[in-house]
C-alpha distance (Angstrom), angle and dihedral (degrees) to the residues before:
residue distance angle dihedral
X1 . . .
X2 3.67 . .
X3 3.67 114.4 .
X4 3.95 119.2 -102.7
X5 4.05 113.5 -104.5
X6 3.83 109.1 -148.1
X7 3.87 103.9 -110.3
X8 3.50 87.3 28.1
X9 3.70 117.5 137.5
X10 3.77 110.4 -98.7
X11 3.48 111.0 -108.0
X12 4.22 107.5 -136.2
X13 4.24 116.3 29.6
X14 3.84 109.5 -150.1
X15 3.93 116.2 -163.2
X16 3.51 114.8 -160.0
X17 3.80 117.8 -163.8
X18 3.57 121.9 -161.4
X19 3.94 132.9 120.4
X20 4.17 88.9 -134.2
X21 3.86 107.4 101.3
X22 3.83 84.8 -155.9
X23 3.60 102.5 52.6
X24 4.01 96.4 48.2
X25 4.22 83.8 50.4
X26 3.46 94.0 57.8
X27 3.39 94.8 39.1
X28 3.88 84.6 53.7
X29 3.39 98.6 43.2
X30 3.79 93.1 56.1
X31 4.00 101.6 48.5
X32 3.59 109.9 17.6
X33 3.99 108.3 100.5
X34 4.02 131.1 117.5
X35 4.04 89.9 -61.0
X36 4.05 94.5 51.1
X37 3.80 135.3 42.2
X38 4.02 119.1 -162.6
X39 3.20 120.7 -158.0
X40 3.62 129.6 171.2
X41 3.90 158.4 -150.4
X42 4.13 127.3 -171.7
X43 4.10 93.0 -147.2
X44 3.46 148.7 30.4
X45 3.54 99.1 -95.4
X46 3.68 98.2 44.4
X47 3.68 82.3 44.7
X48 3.72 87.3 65.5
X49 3.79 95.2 47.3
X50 3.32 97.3 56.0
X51 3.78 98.4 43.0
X52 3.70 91.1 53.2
X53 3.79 89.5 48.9
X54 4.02 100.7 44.6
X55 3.83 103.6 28.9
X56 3.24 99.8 -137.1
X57 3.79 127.4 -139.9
X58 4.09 90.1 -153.5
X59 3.80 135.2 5.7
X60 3.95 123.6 -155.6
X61 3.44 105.5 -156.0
X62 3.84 137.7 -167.3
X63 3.61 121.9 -144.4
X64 4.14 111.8 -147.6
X65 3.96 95.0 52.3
X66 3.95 126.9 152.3
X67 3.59 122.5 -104.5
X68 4.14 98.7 8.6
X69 3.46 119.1 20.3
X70 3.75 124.3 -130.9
X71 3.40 104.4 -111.8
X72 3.58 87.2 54.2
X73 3.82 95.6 52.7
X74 4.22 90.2 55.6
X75 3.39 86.3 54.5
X76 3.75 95.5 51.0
X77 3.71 88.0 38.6
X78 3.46 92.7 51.7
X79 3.51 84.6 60.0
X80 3.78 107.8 46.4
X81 3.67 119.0 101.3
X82 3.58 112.2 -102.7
X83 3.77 96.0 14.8
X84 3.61 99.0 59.7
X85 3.80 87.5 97.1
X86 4.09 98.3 43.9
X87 4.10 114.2 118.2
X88 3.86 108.6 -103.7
X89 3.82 122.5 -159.4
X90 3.16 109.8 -168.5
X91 4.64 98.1 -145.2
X92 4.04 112.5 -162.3
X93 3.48 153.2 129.6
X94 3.64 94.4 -116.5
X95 3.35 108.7 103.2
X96 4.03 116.1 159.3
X97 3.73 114.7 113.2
X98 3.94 92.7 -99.5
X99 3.94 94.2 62.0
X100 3.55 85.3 53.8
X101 3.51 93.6 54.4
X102 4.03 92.8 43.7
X103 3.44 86.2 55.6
X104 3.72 101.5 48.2
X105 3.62 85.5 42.0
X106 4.15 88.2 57.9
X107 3.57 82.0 57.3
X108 3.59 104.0 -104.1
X109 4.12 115.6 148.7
X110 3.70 99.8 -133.1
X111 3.44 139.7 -6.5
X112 4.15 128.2 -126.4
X113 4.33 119.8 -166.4
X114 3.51 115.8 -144.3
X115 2.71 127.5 -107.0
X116 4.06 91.7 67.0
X117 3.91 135.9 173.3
X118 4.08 111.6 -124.1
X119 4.17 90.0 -119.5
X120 3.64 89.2 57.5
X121 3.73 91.6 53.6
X122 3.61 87.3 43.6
X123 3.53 100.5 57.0
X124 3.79 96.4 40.8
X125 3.98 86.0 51.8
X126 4.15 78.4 52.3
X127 3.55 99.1 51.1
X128 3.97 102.7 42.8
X129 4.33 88.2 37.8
X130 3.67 101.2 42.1
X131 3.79 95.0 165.3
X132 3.43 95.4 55.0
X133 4.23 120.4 86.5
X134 3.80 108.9 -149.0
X135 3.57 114.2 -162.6
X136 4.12 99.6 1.8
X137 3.57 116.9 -154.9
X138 3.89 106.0 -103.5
C-alpha cells in the first residue's frame, strides 16, 4: 500500500449514525486518522443526507433512533444507487439473537452490541475494509 501523504485525502469515510454524543466520539476517536474520515448524523433521516452526500465506504448504525429508525435506513440504503454496496454495521444495545437476525435481515453485514471494546471495532473495521491501515505503526 502506498504510503499516506499528510493532507492527503483519507482513503475510507466511515459514517456513524447514532443520536448518543458518546458513542459517535468513541467511535471517532478510535478510527478517524489520515486513512479514515467520520462523519456523522444523529437520525435516520439525517443519516440519509449525509450518506447520499459523502458516499460512504461503511456505516455504523444504531437501531432505536428518532425520526427513522435504523433498520429502516439499511433497508433504504440498501436500496439507494451507489450505496447499495456500502458495509453496514448495524451498532445497538439490542442484543438477543432475534435483533441480530432483524438486522442481518435489513441487510446489514454484521452486527456490533454496545457496549463495545475499541479493538473489537478495530478489527471489524479491518476485516470488512481490508485496504485500509487503521492505526499504522509510525
Amino acid at each position: 500500500m502506498e504510503p499516506v501523504v499528510a493532507g492527503a485525502s483519507p482513503i475510507a469515510t466511515v459514517l456513524v449514525v447514532d443520536d448518543e454524543q458518546p458513542i459517535v466520539d468513541l467511535v471517532r476517536f478510535t478510527l478517524e486518522d489520515e486513512q479514515v474520515q467520520v462523519v456523522e448524523a444523529a437520525d435516520g433521516v439525517q443519516a440519509l443526507e449525509v450518506a447520499r452526500a459523502h458516499r460512504p465506504d461503511l456505516v455504523f448504525l444504531d437501531v432505536q433512533m428518532p425520526r427513522l429508525d435504523g433498520l429502516e435506513v439499511c433497508r433504504l440504503l440498501r436500496r439507494e444507487p451507489g450505496l447499495e454496496h456500502t458495509r453496514i454495521v448495524m451498532l445497538t444495545a439490542a442484543s438477543q439473537e432475534a435483533d441480530r437476525a432483524r438486522g442481518l435481515e435489513a441487510g446489514a453485514d454484521e452486527y456490533l452490541t454496545k457496549p463495545f471494546s475499541p479493538l473489537k471495532l478495530l478489527l471489524l473495521v479491518q476485516a470488512l475494509l481490508p485496504g485500509v491501515t487503521l492505526w499504522p505503526a509510525r
